[in-house]
VOGU-596758 format. One record per atom (N, C-alpha, C, O): residue number from 0; atom name; x, y, z; residue in three letters. Coordinates in nm, 3 decimals, m for minus. Layout:
NUM,CA,X,Y,Z,Ala
...
//
This chain:
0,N,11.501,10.719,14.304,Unk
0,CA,11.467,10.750,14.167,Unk
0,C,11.370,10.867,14.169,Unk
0,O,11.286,10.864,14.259,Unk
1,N,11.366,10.964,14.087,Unk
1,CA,11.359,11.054,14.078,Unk
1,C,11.143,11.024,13.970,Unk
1,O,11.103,10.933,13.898,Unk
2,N,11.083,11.138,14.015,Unk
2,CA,10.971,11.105,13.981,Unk
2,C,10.960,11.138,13.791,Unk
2,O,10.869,11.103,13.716,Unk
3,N,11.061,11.201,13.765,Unk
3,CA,11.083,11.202,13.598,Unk
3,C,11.128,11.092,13.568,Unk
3,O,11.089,11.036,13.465,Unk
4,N,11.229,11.030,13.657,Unk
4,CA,11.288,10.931,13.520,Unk
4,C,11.169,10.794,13.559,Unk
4,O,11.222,10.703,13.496,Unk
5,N,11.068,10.743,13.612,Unk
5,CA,10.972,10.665,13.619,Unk
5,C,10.877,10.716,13.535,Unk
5,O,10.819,10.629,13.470,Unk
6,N,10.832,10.859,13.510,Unk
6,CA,10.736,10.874,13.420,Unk
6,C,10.700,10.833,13.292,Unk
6,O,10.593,10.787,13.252,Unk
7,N,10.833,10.861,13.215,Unk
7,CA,10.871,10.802,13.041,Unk
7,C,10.835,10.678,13.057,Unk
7,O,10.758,10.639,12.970,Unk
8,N,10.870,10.584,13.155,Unk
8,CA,10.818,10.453,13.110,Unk
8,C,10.686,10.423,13.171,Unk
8,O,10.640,10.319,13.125,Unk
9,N,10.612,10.479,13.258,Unk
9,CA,10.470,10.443,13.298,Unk
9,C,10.401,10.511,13.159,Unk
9,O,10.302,10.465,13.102,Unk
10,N,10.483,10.639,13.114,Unk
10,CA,10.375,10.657,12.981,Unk
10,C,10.374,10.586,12.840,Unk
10,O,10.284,10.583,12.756,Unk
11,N,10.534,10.514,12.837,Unk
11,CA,10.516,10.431,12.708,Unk
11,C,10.461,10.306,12.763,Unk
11,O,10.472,10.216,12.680,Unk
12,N,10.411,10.271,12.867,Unk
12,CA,10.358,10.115,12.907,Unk
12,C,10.245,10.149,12.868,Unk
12,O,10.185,10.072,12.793,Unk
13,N,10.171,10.297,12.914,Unk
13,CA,10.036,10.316,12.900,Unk
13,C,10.006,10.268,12.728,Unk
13,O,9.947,10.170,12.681,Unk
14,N,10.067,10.370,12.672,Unk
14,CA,10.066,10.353,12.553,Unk
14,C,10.098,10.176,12.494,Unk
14,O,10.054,10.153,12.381,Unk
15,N,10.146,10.099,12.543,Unk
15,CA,10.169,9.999,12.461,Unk
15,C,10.051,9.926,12.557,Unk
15,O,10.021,9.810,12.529,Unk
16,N,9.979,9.995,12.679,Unk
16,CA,9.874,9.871,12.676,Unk
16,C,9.767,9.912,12.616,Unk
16,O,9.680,9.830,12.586,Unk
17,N,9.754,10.060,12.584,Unk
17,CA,9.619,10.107,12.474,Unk
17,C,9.663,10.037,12.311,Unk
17,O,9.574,10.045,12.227,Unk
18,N,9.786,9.974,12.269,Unk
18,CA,9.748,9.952,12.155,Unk
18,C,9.717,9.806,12.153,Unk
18,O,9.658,9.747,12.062,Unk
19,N,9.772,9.747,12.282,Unk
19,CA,9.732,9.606,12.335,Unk
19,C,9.556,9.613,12.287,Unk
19,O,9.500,9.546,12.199,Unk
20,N,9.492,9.724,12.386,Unk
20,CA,9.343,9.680,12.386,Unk
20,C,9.329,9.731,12.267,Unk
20,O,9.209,9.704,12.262,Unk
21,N,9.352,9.789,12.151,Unk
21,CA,9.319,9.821,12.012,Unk
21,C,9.357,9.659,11.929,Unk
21,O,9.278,9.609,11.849,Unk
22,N,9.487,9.597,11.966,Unk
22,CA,9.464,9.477,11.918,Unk
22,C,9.388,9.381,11.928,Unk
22,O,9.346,9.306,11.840,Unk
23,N,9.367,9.382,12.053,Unk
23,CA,9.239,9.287,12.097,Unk
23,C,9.095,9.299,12.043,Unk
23,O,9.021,9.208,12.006,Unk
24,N,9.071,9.438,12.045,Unk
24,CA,8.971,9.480,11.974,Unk
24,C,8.995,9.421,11.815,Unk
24,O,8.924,9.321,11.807,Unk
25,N,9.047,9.436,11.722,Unk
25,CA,9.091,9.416,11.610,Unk
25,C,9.080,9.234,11.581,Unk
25,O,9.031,9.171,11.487,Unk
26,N,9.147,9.190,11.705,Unk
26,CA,9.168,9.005,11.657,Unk
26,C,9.000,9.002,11.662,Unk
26,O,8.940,8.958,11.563,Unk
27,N,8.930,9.045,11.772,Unk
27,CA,8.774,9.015,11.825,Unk
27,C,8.699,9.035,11.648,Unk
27,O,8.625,8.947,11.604,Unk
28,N,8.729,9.139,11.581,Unk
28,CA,8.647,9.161,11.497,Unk
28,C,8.751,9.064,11.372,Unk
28,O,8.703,8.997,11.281,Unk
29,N,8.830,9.073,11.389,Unk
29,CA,8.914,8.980,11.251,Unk
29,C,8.865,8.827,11.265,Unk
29,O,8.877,8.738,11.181,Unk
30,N,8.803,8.820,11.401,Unk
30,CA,8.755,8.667,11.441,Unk
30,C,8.650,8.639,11.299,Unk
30,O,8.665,8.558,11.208,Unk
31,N,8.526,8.754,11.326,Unk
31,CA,8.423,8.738,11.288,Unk
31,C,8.412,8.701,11.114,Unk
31,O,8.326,8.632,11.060,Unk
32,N,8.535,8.777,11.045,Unk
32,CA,8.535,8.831,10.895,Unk
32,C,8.657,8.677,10.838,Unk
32,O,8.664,8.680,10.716,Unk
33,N,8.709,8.606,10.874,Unk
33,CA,8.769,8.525,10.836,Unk
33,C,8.677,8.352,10.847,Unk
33,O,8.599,8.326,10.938,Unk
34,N,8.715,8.248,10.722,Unk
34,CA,8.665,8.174,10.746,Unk
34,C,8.699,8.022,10.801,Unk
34,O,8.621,7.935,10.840,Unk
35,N,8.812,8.021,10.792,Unk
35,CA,8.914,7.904,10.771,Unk
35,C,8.898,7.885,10.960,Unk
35,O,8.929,7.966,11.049,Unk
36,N,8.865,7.807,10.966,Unk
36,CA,8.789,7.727,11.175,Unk
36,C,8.957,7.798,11.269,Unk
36,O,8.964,7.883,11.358,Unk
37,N,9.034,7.743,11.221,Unk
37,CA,9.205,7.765,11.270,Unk
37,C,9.177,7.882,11.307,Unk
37,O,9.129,7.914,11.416,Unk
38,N,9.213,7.970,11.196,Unk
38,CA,9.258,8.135,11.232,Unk
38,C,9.163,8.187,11.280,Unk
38,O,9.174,8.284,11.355,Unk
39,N,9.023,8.122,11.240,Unk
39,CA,8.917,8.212,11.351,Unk
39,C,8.959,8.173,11.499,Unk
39,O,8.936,8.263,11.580,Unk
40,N,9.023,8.043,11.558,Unk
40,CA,9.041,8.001,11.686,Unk
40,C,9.171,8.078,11.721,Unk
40,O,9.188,8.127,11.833,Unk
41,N,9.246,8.084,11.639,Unk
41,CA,9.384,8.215,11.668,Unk
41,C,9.383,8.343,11.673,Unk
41,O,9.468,8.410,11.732,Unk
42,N,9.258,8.398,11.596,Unk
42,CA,9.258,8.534,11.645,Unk
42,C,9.107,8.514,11.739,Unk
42,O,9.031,8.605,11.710,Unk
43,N,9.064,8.446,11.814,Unk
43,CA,8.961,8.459,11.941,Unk
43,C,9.098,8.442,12.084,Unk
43,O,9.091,8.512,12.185,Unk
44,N,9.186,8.364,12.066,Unk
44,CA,9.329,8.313,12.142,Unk
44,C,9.365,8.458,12.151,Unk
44,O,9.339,8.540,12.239,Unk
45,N,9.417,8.468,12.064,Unk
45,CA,9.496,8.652,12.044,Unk
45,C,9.376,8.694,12.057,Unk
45,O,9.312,8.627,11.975,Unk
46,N,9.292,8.776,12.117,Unk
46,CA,9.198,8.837,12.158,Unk
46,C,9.168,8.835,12.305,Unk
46,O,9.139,8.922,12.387,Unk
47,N,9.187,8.692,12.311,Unk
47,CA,9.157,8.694,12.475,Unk
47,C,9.287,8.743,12.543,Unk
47,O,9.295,8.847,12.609,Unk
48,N,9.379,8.663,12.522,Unk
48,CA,9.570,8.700,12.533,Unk
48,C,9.523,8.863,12.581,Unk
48,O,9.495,8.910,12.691,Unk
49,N,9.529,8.921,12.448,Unk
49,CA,9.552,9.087,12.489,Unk
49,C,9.451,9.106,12.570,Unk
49,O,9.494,9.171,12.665,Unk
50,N,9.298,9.078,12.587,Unk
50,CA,9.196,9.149,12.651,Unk
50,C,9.303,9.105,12.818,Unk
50,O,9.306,9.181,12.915,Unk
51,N,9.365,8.994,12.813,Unk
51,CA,9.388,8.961,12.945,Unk
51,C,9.512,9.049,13.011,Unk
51,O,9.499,9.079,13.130,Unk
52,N,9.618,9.087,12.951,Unk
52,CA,9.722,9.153,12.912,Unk
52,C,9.648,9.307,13.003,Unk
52,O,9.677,9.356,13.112,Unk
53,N,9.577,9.335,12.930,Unk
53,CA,9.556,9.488,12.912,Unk
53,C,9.439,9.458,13.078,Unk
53,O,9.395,9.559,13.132,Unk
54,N,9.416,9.365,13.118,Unk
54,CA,9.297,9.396,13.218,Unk
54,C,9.411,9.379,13.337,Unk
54,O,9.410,9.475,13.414,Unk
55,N,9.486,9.303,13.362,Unk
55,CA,9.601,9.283,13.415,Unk
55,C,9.680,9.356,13.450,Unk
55,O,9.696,9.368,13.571,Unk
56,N,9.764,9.438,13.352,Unk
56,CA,9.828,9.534,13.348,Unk
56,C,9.719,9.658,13.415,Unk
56,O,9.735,9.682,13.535,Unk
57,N,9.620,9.730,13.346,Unk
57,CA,9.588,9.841,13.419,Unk
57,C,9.483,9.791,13.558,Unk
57,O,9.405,9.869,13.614,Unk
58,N,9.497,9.678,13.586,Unk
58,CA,9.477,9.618,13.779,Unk
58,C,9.588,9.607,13.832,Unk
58,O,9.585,9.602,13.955,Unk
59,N,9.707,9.601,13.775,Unk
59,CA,9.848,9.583,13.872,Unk
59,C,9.884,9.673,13.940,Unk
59,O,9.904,9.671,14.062,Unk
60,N,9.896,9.766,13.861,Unk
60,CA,9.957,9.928,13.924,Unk
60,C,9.835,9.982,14.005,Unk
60,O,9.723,10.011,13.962,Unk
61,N,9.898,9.991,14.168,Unk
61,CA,9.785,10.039,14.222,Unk
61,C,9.804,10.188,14.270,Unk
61,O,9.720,10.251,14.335,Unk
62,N,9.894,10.223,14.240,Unk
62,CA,9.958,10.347,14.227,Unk
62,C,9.910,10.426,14.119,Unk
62,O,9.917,10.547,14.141,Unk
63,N,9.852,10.386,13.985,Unk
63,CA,9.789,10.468,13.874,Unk
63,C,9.700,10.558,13.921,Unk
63,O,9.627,10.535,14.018,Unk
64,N,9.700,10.641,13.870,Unk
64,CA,9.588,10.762,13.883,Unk
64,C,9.556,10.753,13.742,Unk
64,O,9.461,10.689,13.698,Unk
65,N,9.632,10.813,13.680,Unk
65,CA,9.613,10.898,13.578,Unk
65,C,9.548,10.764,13.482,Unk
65,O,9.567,10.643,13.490,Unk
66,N,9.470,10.843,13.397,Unk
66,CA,9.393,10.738,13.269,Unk
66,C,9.512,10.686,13.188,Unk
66,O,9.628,10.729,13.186,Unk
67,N,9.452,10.573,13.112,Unk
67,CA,9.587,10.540,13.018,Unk
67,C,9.584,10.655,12.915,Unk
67,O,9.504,10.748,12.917,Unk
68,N,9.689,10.635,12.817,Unk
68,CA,9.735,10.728,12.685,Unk
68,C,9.619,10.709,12.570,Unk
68,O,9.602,10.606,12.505,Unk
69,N,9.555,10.813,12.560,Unk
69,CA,9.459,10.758,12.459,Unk
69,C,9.449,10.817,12.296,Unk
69,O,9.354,10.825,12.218,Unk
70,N,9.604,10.858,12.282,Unk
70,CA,9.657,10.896,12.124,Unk
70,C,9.830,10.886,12.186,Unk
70,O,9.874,10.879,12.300,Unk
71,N,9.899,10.890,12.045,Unk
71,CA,10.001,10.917,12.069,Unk
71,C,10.061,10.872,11.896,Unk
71,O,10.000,10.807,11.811,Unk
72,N,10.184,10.926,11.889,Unk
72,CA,10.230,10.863,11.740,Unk
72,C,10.263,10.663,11.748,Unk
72,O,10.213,10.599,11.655,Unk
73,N,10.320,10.605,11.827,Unk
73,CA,10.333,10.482,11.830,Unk
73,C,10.196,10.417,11.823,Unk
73,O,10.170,10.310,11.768,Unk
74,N,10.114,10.496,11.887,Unk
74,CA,9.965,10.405,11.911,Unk
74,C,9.913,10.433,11.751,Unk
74,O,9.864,10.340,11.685,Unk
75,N,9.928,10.566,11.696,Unk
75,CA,9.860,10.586,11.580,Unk
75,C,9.917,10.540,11.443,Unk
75,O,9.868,10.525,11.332,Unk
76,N,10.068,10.520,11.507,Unk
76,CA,10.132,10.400,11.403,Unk
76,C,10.082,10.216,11.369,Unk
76,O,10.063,10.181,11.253,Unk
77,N,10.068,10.111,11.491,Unk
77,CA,9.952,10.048,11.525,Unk
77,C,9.870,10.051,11.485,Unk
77,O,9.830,9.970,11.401,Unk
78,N,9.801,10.158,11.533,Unk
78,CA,9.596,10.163,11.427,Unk
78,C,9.680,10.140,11.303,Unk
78,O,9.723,10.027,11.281,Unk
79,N,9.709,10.254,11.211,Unk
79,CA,9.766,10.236,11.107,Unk
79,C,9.781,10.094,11.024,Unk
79,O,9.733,10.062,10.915,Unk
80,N,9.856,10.029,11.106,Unk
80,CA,9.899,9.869,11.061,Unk
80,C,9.820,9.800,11.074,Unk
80,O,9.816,9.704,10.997,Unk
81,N,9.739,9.811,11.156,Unk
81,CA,9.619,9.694,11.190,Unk
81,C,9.527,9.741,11.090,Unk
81,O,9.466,9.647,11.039,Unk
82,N,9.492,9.861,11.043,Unk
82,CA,9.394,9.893,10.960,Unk
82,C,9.444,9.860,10.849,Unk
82,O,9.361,9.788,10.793,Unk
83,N,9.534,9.873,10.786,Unk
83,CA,9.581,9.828,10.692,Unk
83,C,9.611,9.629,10.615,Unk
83,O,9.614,9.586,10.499,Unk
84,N,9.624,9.575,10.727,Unk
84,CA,9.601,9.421,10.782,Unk
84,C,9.468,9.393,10.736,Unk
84,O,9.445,9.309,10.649,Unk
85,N,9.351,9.483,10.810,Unk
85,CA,9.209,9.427,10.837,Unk
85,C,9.134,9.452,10.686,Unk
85,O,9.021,9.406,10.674,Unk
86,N,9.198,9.525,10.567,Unk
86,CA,9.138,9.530,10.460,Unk
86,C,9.237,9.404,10.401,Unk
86,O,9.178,9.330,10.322,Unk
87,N,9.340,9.380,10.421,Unk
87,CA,9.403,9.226,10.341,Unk
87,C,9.289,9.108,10.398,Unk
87,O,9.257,9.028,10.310,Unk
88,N,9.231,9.089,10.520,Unk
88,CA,9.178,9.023,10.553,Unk
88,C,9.054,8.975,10.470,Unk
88,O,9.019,8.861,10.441,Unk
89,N,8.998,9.098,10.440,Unk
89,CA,8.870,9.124,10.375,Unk
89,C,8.886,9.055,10.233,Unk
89,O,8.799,8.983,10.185,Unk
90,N,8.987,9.078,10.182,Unk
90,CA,9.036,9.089,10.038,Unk
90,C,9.092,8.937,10.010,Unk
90,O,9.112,8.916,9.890,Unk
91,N,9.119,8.829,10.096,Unk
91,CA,9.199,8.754,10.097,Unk
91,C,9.338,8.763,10.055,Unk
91,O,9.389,8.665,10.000,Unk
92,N,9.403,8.865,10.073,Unk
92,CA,9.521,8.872,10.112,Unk
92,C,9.652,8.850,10.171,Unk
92,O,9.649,8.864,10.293,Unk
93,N,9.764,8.820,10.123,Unk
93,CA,9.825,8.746,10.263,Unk
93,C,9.831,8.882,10.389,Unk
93,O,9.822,9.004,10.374,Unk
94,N,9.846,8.823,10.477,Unk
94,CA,9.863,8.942,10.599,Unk
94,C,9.895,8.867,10.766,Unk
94,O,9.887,8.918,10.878,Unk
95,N,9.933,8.734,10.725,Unk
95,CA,9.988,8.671,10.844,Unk
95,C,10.136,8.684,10.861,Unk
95,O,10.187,8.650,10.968,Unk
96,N,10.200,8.723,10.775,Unk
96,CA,10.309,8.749,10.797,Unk
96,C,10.320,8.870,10.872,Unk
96,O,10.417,8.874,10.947,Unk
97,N,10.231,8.988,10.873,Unk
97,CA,10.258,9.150,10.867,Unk
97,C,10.179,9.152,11.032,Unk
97,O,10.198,9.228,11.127,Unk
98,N,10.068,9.014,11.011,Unk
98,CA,10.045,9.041,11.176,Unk
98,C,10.159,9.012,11.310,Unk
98,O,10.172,9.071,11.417,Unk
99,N,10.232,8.898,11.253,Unk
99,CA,10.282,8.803,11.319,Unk
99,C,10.443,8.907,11.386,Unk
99,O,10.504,8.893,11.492,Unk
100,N,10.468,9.016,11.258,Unk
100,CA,10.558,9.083,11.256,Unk
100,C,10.510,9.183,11.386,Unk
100,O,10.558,9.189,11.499,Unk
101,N,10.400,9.258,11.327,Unk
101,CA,10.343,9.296,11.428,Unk
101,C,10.344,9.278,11.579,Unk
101,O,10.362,9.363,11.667,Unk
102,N,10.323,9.162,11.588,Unk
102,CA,10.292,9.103,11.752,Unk
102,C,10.445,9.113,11.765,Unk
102,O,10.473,9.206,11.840,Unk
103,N,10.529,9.065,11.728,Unk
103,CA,10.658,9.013,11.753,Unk
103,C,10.717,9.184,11.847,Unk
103,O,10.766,9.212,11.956,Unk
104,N,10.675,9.255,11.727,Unk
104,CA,10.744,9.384,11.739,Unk
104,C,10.678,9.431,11.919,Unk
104,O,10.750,9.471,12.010,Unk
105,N,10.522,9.408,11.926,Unk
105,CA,10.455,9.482,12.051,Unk
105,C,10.503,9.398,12.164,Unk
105,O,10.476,9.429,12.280,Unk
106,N,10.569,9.301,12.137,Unk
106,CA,10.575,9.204,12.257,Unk
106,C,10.692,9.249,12.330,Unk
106,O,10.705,9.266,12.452,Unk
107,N,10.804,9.271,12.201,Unk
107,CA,10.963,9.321,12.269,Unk
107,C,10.957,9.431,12.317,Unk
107,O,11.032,9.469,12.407,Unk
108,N,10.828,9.529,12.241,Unk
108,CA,10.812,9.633,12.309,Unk
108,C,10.772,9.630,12.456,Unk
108,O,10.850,9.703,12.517,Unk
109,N,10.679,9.575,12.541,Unk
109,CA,10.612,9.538,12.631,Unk
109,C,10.729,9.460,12.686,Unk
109,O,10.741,9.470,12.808,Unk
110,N,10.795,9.404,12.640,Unk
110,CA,10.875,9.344,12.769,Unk
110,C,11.009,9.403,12.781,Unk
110,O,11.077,9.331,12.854,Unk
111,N,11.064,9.491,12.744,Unk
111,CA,11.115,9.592,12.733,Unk
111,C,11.072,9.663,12.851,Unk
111,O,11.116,9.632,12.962,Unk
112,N,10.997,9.747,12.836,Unk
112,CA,10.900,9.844,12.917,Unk
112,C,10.897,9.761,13.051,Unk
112,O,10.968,9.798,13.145,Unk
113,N,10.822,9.658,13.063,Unk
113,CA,10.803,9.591,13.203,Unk
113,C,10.963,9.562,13.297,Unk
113,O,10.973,9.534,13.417,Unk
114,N,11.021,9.570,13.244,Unk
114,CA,11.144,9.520,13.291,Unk
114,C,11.287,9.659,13.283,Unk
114,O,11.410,9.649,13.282,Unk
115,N,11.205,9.767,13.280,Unk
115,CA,11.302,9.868,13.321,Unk
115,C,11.280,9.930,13.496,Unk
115,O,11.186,9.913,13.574,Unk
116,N,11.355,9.974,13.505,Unk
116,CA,11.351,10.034,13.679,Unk
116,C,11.289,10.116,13.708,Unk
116,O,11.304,10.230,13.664,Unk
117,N,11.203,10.081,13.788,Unk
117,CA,11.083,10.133,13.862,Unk
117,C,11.005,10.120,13.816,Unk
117,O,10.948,10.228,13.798,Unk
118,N,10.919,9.978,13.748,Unk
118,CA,10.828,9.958,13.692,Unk
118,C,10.781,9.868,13.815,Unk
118,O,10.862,9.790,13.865,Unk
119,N,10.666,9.877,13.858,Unk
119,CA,10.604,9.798,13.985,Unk
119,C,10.641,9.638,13.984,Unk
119,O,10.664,9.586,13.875,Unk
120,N,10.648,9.569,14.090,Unk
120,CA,10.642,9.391,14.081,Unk
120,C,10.468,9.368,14.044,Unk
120,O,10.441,9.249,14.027,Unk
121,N,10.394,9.426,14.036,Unk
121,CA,10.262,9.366,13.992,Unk
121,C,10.244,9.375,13.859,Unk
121,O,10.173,9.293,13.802,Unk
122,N,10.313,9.487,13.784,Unk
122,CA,10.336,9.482,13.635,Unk
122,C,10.442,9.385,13.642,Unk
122,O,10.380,9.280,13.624,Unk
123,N,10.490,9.373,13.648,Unk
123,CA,10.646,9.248,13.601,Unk
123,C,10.570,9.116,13.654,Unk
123,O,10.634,9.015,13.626,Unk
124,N,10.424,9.087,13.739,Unk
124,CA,10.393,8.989,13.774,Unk
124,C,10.279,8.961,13.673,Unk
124,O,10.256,8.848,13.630,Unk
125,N,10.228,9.042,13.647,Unk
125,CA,10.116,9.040,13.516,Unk
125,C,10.166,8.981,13.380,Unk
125,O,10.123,8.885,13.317,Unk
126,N,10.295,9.087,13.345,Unk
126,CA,10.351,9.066,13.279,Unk
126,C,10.384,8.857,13.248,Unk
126,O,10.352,8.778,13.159,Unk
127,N,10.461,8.849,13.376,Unk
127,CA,10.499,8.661,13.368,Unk
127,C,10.374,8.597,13.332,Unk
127,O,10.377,8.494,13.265,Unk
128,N,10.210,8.672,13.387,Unk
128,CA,10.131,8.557,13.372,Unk
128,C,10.053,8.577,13.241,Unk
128,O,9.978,8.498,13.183,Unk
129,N,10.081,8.679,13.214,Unk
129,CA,9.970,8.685,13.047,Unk
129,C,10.090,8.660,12.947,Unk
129,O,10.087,8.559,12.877,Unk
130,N,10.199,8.751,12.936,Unk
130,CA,10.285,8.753,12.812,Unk
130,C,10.246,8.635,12.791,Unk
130,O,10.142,8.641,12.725,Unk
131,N,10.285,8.491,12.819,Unk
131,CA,10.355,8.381,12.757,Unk
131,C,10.188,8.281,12.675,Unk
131,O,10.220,8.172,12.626,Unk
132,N,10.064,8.310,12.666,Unk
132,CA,10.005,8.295,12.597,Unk
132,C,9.982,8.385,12.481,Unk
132,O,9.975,8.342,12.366,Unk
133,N,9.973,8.484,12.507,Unk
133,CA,10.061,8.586,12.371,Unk
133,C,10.130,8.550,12.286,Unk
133,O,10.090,8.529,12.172,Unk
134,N,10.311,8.530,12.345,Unk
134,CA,10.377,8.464,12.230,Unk
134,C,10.373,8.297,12.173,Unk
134,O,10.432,8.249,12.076,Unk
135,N,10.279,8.227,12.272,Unk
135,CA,10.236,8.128,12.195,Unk
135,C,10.109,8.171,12.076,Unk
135,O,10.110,8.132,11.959,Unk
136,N,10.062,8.211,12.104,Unk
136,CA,9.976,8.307,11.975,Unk
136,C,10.052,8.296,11.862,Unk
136,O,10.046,8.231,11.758,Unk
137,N,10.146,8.403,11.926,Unk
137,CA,10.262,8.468,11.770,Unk
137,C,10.370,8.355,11.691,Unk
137,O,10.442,8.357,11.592,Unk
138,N,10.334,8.255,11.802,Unk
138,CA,10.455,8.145,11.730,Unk
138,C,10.350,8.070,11.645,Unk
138,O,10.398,8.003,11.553,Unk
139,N,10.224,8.070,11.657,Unk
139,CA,10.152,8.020,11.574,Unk
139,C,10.140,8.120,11.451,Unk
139,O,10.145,8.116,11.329,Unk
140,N,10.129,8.171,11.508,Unk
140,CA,10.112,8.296,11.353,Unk
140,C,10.192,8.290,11.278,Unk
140,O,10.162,8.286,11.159,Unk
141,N,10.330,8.286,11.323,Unk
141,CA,10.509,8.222,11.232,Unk
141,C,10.500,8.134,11.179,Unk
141,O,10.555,8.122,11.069,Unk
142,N,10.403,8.001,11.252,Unk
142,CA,10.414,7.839,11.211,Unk
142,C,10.338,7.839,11.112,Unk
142,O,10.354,7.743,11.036,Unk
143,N,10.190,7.979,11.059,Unk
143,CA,10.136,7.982,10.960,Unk
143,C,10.196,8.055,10.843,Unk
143,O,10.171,8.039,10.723,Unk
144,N,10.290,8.147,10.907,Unk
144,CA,10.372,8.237,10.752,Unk
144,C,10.419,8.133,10.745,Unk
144,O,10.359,8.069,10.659,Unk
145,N,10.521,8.060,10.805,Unk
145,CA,10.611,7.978,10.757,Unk
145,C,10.560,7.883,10.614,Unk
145,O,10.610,7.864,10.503,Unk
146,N,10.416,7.828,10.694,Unk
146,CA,10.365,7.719,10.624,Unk
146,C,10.356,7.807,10.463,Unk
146,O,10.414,7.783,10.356,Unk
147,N,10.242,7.934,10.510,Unk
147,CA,10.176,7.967,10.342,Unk
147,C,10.328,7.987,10.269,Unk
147,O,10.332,7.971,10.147,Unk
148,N,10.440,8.018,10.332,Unk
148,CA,10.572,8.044,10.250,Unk
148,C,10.600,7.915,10.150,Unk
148,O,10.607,7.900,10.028,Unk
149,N,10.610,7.848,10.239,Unk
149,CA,10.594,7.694,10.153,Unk
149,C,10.538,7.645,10.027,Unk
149,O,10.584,7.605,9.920,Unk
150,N,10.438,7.662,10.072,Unk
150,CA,10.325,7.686,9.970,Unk
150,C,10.347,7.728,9.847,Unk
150,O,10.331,7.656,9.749,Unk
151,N,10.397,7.887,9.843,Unk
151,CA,10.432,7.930,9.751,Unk
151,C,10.533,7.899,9.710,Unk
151,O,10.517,7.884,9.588,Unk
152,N,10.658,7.873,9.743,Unk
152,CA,10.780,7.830,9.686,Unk
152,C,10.833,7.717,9.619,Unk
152,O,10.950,7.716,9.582,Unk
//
């Protein structure tokens, strides 16, 4: 394999683990501003998830040099959504649906990425051991749209 066609995907991994640690960052502070005991314990869960994700991932590859991606349009799409999320939060807004969508979307992204050719066995091993508290996260986050759907209907 040729050192181009490995690049595109070490740089969209970079990128999907900088918006990893922008989420993490985001659940950490969405912890603080919400009141309901639950979702503060789901977004400290989703917080740790990604902080673990993202510490994981850039310790696997021992081959990295280069820094991760620290702009890009996908990442600045992300901020975008999460900033947009973190004022529904404020507002009491719904916005568990738009997170939950969210995660859903970064996860397929990320496992996508980990599982193309020539992506290291220590990323694809990181990958097995953090993803799957992640999408237990996100299935909680579903089990809460689901519920407030209810609710309303």
């Amino acid at each position: 394999m040729t050192q181009n066609s490995v690049a595109p995907n070490r740089e969209v991994l970079d990128m999907l683990v900088e918006i990893t640690r922008y989420g993490a960052r985001f659940y950490d502070q969405s912890a603080e501003r919400v009141q309901d005991r639950g979702l503060k314990s789901l977004f400290l869960r989703l917080a740790l998830a990604k902080h673990a994700l993202v510490r994981n991932f850039t310790g696997a590859d021992d081959e990295r040099k280069a820094p991760l991606a620290a702009a890009g349009s996908l990442l600045g799409e992300y901020q975008r959504q999460y900033a947009e999320l973190r004022t529904r939060i404020g507002s009491g807004g719904n916005y568990i649906a738009g997170l939950a969508h969210l995660e859903q979307q970064l996860i397929k992204a990320i496992d996508r990425q980990v599982f193309e050719p020539g992506t290291s066995l220590g990323i694809r091993t990181a990958a097995a051991l953090c993803l799957p508290p992640l999408q237990g996260c996100v299935e909680e986050l579903n089990e809460r749209k689901d519920g407030a759907q209810r609710m309303v209907a």
